[in-house]
N, C-alpha and C positions, 0 to 999 in steps of 0.2 A: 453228204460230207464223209462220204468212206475214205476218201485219201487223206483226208484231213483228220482224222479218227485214226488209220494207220501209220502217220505219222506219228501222234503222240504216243501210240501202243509200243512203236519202236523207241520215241526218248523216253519212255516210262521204262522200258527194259534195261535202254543203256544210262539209268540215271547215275549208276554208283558212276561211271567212266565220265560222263558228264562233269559231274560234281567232282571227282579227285583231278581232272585235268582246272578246273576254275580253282579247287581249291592249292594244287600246286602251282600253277601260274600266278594266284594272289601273292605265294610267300615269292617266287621272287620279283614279282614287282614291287612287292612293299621293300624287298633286301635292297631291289634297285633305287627304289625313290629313297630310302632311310643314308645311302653311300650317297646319291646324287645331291641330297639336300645337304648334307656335310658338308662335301666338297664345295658348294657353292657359299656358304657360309666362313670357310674357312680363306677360301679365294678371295670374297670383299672386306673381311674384317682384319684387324690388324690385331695379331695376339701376341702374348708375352711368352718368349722361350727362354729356354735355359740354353744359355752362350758359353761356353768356354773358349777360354785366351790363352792359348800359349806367348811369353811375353819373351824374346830372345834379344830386349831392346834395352827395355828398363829408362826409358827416356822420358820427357815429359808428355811428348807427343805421343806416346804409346800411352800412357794411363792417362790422357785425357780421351783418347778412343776410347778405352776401356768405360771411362767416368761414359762418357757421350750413349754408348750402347746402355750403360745399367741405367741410363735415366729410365728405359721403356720394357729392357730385358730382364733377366735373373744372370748376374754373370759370375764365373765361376773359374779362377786362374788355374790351367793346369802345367803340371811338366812335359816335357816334353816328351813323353812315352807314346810312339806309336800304336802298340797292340794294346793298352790298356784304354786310351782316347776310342779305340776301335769295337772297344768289350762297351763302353758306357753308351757309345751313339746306337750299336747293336741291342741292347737293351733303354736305350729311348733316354738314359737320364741324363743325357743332352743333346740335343736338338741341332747346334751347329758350334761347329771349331773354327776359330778365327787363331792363321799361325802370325805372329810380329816379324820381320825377322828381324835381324840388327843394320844398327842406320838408317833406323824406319823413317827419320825424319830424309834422308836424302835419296832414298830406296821412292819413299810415295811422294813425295812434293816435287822433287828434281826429275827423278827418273821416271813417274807416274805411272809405276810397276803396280800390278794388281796383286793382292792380297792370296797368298794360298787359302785355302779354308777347305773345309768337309763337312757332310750334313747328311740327317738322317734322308732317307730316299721318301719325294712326295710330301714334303712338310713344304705346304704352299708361303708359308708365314717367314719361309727363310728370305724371302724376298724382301720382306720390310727392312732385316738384319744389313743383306747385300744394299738397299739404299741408303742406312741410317749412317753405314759404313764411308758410301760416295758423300753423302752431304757433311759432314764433320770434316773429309778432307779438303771438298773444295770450301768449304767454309773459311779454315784455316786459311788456303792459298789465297781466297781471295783477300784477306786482312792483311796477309802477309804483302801482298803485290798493292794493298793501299797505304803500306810503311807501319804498319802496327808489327811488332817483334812478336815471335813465337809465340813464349807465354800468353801475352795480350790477344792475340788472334786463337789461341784453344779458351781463354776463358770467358770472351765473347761466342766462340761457338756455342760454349755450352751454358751461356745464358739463355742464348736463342732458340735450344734444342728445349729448355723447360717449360718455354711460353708453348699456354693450350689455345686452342682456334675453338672455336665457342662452330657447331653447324649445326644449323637449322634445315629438318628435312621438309618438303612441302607433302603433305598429306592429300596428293592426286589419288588414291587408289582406297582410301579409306581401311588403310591399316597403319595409320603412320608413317609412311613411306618403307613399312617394312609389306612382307610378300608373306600371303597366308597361308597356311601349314599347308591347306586339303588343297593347293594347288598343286602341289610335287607329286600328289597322287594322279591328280586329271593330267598332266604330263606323261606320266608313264601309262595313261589306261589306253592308248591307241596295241601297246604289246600284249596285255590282258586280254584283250574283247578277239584281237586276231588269231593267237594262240589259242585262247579254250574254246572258241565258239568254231573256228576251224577244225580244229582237232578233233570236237567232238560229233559240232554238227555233218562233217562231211562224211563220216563214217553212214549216218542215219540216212545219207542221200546215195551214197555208194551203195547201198544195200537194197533200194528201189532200183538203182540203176542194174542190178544182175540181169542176166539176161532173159532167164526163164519169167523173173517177174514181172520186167520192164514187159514182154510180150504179152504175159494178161492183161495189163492195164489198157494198151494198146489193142486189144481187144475187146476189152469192157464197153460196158453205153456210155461212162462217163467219158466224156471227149478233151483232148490235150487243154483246150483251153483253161476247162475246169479243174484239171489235177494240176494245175500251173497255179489255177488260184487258191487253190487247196492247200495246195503246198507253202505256198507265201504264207497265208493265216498260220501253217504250224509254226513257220520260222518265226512271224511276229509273237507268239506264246514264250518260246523260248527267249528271246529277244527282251520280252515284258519282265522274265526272271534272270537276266540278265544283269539290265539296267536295277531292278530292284534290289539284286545283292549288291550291286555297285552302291547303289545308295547307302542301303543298310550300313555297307562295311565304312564309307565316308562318314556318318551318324556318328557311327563306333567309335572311329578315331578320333572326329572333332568335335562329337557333339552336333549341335545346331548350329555352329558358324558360316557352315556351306549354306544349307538350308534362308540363312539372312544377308546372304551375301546380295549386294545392289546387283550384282550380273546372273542370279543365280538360274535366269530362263535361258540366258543365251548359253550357260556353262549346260546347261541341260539339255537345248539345242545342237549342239554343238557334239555331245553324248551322244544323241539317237541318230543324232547324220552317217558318224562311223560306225553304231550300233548298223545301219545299213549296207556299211560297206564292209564288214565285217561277218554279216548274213549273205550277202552277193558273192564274196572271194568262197566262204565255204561252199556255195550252193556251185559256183566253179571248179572248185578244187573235187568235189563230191564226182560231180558228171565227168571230169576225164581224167581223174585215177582210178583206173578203174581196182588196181591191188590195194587192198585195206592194209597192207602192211607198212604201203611208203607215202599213206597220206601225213603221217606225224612228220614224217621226214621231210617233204612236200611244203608240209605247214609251217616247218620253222624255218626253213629258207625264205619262205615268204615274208612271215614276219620278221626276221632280224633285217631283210635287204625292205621294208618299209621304215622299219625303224632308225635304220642308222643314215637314210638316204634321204629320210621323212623330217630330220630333228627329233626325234624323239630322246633316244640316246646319247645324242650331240646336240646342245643347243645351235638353234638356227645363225646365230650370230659367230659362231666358228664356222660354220660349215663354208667351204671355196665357192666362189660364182660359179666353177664350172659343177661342182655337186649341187649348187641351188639349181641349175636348169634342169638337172635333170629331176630334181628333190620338187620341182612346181607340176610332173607330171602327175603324184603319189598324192594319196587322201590325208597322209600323214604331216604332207608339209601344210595342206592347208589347214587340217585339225588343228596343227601347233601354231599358226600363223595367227587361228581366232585365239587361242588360249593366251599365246603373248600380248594382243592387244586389250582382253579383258582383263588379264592380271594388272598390267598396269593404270588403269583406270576405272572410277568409279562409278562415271558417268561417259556415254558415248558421243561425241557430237555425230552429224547427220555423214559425213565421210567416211568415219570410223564404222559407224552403222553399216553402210554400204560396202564394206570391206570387208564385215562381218559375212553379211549375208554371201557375199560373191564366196566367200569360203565354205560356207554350207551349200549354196549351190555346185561346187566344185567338186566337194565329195559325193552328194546324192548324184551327180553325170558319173563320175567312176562307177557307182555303184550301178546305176542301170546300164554301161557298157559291161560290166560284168555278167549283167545278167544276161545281154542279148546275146554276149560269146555265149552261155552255158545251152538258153534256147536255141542258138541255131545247132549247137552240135546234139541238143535233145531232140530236136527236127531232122536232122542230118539221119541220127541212126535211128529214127521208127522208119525209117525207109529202108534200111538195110532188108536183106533177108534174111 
């Protein structure tokens, strides 16, 4: 077991470079998943902003808008001061500016002119504001074009706009129909395990690979076959503490919830499959850079163009047909592929099962084409002279 023993003497030496690459690639995958989980929370829920109305109307149809918005918002009348509207959105302590102008009743019903407005930048919730705004107008219009007068058609809208809808979510996934915390993390772990296990591990394979080394090995009694599988057991060691601070750190943040979760073999399957392809791209990356300077550089080209092409980054449900073709050739679309169909379910049927699987076989085939590029060009050059 001497290669396999030389192996760990070198990650034993590079442990600290090891460790500060896993543990700055942890902080920004947790920055990524803590922004990613926001944004997705803030996209499906409908929240309460702070509105301001400049009113240049004063009609009835303008303060029943006004009434219509404050049923769900915080609204707040201002003057009509540009630079100072512009100081309060800039400091957030309003969210969106709705401008009236005058004749609003024949400006939006007759002319069906749109509303100016202004809004903080990336406030996804403006969006509720912009519908709550279309549904009160055509609300009106429609009363109006069924012979109900003004008044009567703004204060049937805004009976309308107080009644709640009582939803019922069906509890398919076993959290309520809501999505549980430690998934946001296994979402982002295909950037984690690529980034610090590339980074670090291919330095430790680079270093076998110099020249003057790579010819005593090649000269030793131990034979190619064996330093191949020597070398696989060091990477699976690595690999073992890997996955184990992956655990650890999920523990940390949830507790035991991962741990009892009904899918928790397939999420854990699902873990070591990329845990493989993630061992395989280093052990590539290692064998033909050969300059230890531009393997970091190397590595994160790799992983951002897995990531963003894989879903990782972008949920798979944005991404274009013509990016999912090319997104079905990457380990990452189908990592993301098993994680979306466990998240939403609690139980598999036998299709979903086989879905799964075909996803875990998909990445373990990437992972051993990576490894058969890395041995032929490890066979390639012991022939060299």
């Amino acid at each position: 077991m001497t290669v396999f023993k030389g192996y760990l003497a070198i990650m034993k030496k590079c442990f600290p470079v090891i460790a500060l690459y896993f543990i700055i690639t942890t902080c920004i995958t947790l920055g990524i998943e803590a922004i990613g989980q926001n944004t997705m929370r803030q996209t499906f829920e409908a929240t309460s902003l702070n509105v301001g109305i400049v009113d240049a109307d004063g009609g009835s149809l303008a303060k029943g808008l006004s009434k219509y918005i404050g049923q769900v918002h915080e609204v707040e009348m201002l003057e009509d001061d540009t630079s100072a509207i512009r100081e309060d959105l800039f400091y957030e302590n309003i969210h969106y500016v709705i401008y009236i102008p005058e004749n609003f009743e024949e400006v939006s019903l007759v002319e069906k002119q749109q509303l100016k407005v202004m809004s903080v930048p990336n406030v996804y919730g403006a969006f509720y504001i912009e519908q709550r705004i279309d549904t009160f107008l055509n609300g009106v219009s429609v009363y109006n074009a069924a012979g109900y007068t003004l008044g009567e058609g703004i204060q049937h809208t805004l009976e309308a706009g107080e009644e709640k809808v009582e939803v019922q979510i069906l509890d398919i996934n076993g959290n309520a129909g809501e999505r549980a915390e430690y998934t946001y993390l296994l979402e982002y772990l295909p950037y984690l395990f690529v980034t610090a296990i590339c980074s670090s591990l291919s330095v430790v394979v680079a270093a076998f690979g110099e020249q003057e080394i790579r010819r005593r090995m090649l000269a030793s009694a131990v034979s190619l076959r064996r330093q191949n599988i020597e070398q696989f057991l060091a990477f699976c060691v690595l690999g073992v503490c890997f996955v184990f601070a992956v655990l650890v750190l999920l523990t940390g943040r949830h507790g035991s919830v991962f741990w009892q979760s009904a899918n928790f073999v397939y999420y854990l399957v699902n873990m070591i499959c990329f845990l493989f392809v993630s061992l395989a791209l280093s052990l590539c990356v290692g064998i033909m850079i050969r300059r230890m300077d531009s393997i970091t550089s190397v590595t994160t080209v790799i992983s951002l163009v897995l990531c963003f092409l894989g879903g990782v980054f972008v949920p798979l449900e944005f991404l274009s047909e013509e990016v999912k073709r090319v997104g079905r050739f990457l380990p990452t679309y189908w990592y993301e592929t098993n994680l979306q169909i466990l998240i939403g379910r609690n139980s598999l049927s036998t299709e979903l099962r086989m879905e799964v699987f075909k996803g875990y076989g998909l990445q373990l085939a990437f992972a051993l084409a990576c490894v058969a590029v890395a041995l032929t060009v490890v066979k390639y050059r012991s022939q060299e002279r």
